[in-house]
Gaussian input, Z-matrix of N, CA and C with variables (Angstrom, degrees):
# hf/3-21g

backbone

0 1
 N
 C     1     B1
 C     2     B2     1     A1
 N     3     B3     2     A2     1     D1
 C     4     B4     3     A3     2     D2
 C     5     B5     4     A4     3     D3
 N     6     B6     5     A5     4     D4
 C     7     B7     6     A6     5     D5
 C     8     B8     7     A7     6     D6
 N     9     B9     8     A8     7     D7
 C    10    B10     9     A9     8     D8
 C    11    B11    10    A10     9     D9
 N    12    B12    11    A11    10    D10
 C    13    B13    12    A12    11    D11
 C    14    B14    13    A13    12    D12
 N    15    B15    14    A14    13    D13
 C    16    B16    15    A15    14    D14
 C    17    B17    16    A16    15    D15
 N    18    B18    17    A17    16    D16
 C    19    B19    18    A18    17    D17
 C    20    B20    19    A19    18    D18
 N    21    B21    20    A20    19    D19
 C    22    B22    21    A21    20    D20
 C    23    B23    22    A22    21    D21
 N    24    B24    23    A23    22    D22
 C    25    B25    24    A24    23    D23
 C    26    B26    25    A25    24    D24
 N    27    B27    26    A26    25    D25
 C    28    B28    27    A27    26    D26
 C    29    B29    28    A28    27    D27
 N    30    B30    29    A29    28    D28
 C    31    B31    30    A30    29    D29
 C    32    B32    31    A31    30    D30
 N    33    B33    32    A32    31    D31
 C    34    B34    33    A33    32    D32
 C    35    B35    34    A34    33    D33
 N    36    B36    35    A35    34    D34
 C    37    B37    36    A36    35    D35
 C    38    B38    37    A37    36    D36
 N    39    B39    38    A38    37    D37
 C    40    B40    39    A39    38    D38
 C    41    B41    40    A40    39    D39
 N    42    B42    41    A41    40    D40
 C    43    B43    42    A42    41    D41
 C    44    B44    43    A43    42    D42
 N    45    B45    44    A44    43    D43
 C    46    B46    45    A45    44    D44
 C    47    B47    46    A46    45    D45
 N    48    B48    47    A47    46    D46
 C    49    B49    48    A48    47    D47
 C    50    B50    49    A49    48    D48
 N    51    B51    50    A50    49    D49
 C    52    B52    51    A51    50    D50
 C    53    B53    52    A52    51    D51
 N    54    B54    53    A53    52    D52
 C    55    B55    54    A54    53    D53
 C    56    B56    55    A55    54    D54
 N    57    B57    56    A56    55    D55
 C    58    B58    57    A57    56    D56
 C    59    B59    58    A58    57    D57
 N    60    B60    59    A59    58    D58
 C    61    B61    60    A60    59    D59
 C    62    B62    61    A61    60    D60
 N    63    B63    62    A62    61    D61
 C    64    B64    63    A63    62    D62
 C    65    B65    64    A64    63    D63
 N    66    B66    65    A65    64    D64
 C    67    B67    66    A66    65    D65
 C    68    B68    67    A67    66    D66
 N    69    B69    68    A68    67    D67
 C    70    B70    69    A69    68    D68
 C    71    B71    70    A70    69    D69
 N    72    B72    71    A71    70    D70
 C    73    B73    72    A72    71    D71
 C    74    B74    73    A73    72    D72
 N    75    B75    74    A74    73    D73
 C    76    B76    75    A75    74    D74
 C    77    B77    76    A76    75    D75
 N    78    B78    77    A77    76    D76
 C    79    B79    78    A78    77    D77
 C    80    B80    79    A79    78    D78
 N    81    B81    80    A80    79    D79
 C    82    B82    81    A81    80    D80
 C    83    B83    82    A82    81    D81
 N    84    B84    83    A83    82    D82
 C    85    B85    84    A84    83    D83
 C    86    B86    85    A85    84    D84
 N    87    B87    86    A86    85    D85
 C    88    B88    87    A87    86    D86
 C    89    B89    88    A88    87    D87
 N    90    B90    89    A89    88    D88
 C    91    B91    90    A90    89    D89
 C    92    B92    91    A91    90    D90
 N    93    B93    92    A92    91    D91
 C    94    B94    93    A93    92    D92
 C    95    B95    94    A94    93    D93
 N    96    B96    95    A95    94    D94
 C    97    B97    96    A96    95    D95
 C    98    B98    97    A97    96    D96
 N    99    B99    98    A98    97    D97
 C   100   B100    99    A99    98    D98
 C   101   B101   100   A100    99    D99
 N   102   B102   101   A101   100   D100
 C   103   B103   102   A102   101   D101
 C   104   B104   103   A103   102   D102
 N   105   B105   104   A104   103   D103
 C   106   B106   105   A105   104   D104
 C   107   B107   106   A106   105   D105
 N   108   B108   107   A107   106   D106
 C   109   B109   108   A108   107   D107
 C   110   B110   109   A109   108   D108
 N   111   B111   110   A110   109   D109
 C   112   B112   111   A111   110   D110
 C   113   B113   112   A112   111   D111
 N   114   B114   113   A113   112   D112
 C   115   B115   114   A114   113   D113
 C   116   B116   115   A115   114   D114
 N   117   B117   116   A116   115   D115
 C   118   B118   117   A117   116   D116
 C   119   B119   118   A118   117   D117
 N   120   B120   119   A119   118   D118
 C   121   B121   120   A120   119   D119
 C   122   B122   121   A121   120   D120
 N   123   B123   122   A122   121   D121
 C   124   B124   123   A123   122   D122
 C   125   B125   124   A124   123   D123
 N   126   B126   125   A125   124   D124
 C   127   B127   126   A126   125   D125
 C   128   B128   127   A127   126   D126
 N   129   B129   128   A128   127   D127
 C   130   B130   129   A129   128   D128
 C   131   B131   130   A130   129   D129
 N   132   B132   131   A131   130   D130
 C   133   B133   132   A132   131   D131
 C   134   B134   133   A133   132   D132
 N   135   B135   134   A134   133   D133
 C   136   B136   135   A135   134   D134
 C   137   B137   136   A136   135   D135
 N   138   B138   137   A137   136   D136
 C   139   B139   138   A138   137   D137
 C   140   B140   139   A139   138   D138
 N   141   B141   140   A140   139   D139
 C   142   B142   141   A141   140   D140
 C   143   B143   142   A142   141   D141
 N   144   B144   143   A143   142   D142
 C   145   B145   144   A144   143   D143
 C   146   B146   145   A145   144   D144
 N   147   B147   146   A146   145   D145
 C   148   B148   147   A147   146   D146
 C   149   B149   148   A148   147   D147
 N   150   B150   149   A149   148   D148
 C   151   B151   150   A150   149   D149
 C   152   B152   151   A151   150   D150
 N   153   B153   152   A152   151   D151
 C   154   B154   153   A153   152   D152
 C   155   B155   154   A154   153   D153
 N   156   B156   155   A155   154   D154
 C   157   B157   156   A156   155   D155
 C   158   B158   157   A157   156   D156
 N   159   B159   158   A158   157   D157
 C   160   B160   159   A159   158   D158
 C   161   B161   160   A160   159   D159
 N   162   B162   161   A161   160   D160
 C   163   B163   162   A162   161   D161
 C   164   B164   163   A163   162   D162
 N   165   B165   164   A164   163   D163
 C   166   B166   165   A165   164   D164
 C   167   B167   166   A166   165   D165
 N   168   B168   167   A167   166   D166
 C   169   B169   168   A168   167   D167
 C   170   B170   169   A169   168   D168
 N   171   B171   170   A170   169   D169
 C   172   B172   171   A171   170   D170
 C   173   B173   172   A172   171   D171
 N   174   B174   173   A173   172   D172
 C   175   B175   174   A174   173   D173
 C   176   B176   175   A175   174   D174
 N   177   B177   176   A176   175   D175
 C   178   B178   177   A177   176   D176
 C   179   B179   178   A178   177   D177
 N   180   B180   179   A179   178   D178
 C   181   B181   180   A180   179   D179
 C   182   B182   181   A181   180   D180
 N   183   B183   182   A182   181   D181
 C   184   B184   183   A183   182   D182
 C   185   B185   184   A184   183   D183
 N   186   B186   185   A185   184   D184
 C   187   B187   186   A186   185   D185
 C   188   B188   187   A187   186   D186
 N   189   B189   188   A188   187   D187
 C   190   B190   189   A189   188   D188
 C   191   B191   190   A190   189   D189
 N   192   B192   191   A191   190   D190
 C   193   B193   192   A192   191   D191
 C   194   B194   193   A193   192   D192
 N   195   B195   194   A194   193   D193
 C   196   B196   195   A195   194   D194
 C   197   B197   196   A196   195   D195
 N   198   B198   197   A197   196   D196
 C   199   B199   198   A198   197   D197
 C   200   B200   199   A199   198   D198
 N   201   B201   200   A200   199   D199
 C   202   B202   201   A201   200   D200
 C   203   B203   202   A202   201   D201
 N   204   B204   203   A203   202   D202
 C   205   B205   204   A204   203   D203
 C   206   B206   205   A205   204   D204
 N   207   B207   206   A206   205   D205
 C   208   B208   207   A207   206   D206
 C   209   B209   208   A208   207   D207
 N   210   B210   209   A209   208   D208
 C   211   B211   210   A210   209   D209
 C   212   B212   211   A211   210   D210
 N   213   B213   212   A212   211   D211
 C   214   B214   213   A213   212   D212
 C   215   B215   214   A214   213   D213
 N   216   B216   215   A215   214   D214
 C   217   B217   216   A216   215   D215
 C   218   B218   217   A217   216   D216
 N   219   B219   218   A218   217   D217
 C   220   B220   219   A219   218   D218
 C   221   B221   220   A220   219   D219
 N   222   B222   221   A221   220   D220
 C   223   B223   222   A222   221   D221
 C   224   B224   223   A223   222   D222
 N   225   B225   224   A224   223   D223
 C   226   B226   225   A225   224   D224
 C   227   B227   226   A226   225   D225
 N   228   B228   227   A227   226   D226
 C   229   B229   228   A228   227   D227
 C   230   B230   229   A229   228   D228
 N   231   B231   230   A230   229   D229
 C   232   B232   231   A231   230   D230
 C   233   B233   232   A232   231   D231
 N   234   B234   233   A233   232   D232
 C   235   B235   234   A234   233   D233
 C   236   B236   235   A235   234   D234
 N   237   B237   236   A236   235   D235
 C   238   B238   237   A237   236   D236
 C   239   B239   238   A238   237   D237

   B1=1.4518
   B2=1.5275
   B3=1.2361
   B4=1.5872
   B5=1.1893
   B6=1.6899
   B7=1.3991
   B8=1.6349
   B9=1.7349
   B10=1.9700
   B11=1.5478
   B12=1.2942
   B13=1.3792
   B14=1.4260
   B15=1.1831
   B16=1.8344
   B17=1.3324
   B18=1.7356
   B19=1.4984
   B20=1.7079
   B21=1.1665
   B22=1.4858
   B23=1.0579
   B24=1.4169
   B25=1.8151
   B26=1.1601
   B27=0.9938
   B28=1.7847
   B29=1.5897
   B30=0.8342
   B31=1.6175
   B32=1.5506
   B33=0.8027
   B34=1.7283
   B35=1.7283
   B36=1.5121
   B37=1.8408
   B38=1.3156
   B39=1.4261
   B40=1.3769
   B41=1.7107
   B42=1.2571
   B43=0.9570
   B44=1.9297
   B45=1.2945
   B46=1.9887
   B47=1.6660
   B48=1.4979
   B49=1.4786
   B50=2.1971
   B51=1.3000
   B52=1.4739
   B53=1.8512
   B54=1.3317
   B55=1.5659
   B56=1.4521
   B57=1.2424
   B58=2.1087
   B59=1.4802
   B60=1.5723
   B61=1.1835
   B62=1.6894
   B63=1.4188
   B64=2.0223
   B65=1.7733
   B66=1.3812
   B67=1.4861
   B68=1.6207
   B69=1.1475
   B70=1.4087
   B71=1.7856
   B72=1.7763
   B73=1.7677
   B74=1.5165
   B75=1.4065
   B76=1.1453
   B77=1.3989
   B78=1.6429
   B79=1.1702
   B80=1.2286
   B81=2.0081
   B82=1.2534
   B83=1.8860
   B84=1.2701
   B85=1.2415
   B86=1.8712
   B87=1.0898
   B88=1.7630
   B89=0.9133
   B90=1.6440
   B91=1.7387
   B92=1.6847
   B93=1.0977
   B94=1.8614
   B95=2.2823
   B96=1.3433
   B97=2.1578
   B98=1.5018
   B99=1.1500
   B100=1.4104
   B101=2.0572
   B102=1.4227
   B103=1.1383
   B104=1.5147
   B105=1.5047
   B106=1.1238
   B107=1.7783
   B108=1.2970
   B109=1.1377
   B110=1.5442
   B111=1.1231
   B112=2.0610
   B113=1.6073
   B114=0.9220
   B115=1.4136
   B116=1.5879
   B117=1.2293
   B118=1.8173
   B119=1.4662
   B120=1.4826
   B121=1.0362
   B122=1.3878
   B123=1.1644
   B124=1.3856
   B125=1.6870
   B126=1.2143
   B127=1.7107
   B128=1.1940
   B129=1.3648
   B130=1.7063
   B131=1.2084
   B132=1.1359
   B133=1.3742
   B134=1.3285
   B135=1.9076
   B136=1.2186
   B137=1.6288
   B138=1.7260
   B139=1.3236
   B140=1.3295
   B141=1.4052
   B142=1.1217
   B143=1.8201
   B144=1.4651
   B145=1.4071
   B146=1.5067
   B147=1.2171
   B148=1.7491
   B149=1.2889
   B150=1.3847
   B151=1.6155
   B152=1.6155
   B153=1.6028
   B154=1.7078
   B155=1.4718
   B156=0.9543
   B157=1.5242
   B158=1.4704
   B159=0.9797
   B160=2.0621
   B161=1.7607
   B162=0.8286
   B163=1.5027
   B164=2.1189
   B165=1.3925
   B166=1.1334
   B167=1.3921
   B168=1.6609
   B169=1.4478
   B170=1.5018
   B171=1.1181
   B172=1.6530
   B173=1.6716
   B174=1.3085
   B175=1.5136
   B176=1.1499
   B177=1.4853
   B178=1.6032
   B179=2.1028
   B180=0.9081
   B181=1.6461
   B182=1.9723
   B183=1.3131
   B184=1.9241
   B185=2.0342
   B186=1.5359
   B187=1.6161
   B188=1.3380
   B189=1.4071
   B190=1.7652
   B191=1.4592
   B192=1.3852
   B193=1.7064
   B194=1.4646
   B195=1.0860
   B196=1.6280
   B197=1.4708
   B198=1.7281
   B199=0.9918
   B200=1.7168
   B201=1.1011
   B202=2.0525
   B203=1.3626
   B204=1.2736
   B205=1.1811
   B206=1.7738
   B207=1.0032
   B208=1.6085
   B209=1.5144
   B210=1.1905
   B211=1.5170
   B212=1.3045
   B213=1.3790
   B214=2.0125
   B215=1.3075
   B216=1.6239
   B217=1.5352
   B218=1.3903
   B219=1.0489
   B220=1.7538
   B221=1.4181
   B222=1.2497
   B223=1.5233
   B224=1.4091
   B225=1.8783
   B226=0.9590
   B227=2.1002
   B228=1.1696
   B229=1.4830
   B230=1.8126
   B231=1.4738
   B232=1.7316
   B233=1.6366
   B234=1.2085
   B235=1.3084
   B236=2.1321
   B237=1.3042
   B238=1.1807
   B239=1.6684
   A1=108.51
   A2=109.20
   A3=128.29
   A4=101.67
   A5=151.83
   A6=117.74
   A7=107.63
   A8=96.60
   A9=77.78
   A10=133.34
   A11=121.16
   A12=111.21
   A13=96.74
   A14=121.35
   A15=138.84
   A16=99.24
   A17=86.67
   A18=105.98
   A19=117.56
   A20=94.94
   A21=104.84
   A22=125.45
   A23=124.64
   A24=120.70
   A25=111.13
   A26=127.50
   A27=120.54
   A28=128.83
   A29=119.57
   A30=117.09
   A31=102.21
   A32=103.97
   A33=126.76
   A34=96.87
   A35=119.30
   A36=108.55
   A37=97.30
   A38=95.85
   A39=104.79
   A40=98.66
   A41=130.47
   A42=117.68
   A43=110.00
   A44=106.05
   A45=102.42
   A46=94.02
   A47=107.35
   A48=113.87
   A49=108.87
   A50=106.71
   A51=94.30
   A52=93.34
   A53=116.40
   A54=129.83
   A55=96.20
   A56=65.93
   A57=89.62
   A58=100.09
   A59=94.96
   A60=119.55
   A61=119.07
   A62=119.10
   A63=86.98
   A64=85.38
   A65=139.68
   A66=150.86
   A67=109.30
   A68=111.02
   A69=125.90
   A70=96.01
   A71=86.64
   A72=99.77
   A73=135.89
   A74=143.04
   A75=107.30
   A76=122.97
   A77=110.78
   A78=104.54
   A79=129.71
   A80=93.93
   A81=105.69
   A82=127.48
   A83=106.91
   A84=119.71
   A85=108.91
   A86=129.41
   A87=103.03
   A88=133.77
   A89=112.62
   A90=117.25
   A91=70.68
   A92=140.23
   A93=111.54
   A94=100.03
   A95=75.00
   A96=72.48
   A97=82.41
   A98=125.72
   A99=147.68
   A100=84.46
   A101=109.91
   A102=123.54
   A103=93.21
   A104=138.71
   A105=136.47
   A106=103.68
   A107=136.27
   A108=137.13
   A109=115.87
   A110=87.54
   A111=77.03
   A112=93.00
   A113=141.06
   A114=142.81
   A115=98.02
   A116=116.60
   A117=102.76
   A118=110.55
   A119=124.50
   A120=129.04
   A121=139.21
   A122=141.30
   A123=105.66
   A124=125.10
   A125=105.39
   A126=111.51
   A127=107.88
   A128=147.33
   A129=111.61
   A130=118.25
   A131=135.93
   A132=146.66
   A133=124.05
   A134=104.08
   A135=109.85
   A136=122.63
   A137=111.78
   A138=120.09
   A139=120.76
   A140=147.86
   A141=141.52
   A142=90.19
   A143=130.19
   A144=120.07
   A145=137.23
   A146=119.36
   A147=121.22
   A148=97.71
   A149=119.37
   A150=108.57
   A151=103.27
   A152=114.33
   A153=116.48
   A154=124.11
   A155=127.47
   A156=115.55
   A157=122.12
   A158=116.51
   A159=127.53
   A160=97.50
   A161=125.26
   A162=137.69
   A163=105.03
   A164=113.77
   A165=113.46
   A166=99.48
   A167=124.44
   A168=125.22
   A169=124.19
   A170=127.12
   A171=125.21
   A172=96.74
   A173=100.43
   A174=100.53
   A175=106.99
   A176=144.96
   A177=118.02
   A178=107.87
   A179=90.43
   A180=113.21
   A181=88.83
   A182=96.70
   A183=97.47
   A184=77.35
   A185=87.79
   A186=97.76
   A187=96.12
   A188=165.62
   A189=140.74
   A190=110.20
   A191=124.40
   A192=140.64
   A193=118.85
   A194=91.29
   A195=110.81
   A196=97.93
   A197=117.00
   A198=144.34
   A199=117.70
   A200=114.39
   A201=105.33
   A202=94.19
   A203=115.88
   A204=125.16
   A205=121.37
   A206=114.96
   A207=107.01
   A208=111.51
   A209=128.93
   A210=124.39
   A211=105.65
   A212=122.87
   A213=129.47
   A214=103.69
   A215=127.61
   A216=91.89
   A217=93.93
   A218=125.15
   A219=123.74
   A220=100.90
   A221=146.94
   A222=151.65
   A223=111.31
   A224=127.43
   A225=109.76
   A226=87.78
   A227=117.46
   A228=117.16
   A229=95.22
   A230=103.78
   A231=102.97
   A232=76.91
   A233=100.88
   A234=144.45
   A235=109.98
   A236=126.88
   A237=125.32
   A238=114.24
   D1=143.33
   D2=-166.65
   D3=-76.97
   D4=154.50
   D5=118.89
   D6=-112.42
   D7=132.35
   D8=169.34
   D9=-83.28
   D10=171.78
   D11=-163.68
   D12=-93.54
   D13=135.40
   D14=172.20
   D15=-58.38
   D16=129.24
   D17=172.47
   D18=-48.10
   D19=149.58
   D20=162.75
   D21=-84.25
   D22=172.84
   D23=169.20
   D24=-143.28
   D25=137.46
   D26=158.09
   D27=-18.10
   D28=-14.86
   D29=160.94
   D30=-126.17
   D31=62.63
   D32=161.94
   D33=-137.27
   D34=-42.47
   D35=-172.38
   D36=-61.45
   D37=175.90
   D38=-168.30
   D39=-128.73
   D40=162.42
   D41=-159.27
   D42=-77.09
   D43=169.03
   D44=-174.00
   D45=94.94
   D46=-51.69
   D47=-152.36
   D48=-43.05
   D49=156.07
   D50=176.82
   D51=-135.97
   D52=139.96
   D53=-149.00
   D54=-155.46
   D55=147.30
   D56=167.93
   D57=-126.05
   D58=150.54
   D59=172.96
   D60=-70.35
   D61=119.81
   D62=-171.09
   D63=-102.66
   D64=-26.84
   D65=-143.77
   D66=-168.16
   D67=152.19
   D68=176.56
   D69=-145.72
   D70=98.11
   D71=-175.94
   D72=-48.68
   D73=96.29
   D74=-155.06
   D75=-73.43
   D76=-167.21
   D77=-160.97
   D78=134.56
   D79=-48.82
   D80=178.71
   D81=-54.53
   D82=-37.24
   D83=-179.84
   D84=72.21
   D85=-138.79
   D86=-176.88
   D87=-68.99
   D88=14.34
   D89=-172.37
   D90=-96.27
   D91=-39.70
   D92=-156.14
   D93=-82.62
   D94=-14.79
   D95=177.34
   D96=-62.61
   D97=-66.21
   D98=-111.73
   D99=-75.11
   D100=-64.36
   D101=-174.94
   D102=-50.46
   D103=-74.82
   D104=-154.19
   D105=-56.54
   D106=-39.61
   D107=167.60
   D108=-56.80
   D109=0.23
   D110=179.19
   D111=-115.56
   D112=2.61
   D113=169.24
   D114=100.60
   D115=38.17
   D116=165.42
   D117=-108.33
   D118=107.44
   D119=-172.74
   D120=-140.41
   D121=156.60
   D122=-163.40
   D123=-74.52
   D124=157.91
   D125=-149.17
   D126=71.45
   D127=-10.51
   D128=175.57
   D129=-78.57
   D130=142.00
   D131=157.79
   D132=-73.54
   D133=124.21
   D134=-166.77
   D135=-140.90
   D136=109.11
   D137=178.09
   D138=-29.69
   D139=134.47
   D140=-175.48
   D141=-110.44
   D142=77.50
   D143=161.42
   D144=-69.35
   D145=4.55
   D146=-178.61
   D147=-172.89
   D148=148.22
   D149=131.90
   D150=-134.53
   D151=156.11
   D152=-179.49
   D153=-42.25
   D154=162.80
   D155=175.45
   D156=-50.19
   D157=-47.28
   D158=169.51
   D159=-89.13
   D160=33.13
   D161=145.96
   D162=73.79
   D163=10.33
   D164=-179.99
   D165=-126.01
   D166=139.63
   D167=-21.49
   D168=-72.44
   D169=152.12
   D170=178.64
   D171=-92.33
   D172=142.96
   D173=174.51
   D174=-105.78
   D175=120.28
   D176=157.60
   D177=-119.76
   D178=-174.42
   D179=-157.81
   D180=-109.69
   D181=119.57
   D182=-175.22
   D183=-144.24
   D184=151.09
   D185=153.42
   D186=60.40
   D187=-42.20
   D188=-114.34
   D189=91.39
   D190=-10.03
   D191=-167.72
   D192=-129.09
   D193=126.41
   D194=179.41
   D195=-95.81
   D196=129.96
   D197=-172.05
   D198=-121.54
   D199=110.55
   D200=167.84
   D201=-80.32
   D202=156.48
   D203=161.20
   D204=-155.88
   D205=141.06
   D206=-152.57
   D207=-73.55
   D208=157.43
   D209=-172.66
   D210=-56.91
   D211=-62.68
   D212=161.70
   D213=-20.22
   D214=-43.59
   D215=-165.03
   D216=-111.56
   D217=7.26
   D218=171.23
   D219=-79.92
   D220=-34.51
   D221=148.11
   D222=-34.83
   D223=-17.01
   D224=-167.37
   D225=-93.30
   D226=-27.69
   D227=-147.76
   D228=-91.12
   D229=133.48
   D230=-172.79
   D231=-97.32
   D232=149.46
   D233=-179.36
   D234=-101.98
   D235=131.32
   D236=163.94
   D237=-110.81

């Protein structure tokens, strides 16, 4: 018997890290409009440059734009 390994999410990278988006889980309700309007989408690739000391907000680098985004909604975006 197999087991597979649990997805990741965006506040699972660690900072430096560079990721693609594979899903943006739903659920979110206007945080996932909200995310998709800023250009986070699936397939984009996204720099993980900081996160706060207790790990909320993560900043990463999408598009030419540096983005914070709160640990809650970085839990929503699966990571590959």
């Amino acid at each position: 018997m197999t087991h597979s390994a649990p997805h990741r999410t965006l506040a699972d990278a660690q900072p430096g890290e560079r990721v693609r988006i594979a899903r943006i889980l739903p659920g979110g309700g206007p945080i996932r409009q909200r995310l998709l309007d800023m250009g986070i989408t699936r397939g984009s690739e996204l720099l993980v440059e900081r996160k706060a000391p207790l790990g909320d907000p993560v900043e990463v680098a999408v598009l030419n734009c540096h983005i914070a985004i709160r640990k809650s909604e970085a839990a929503y975006i699966e990571i590959a």
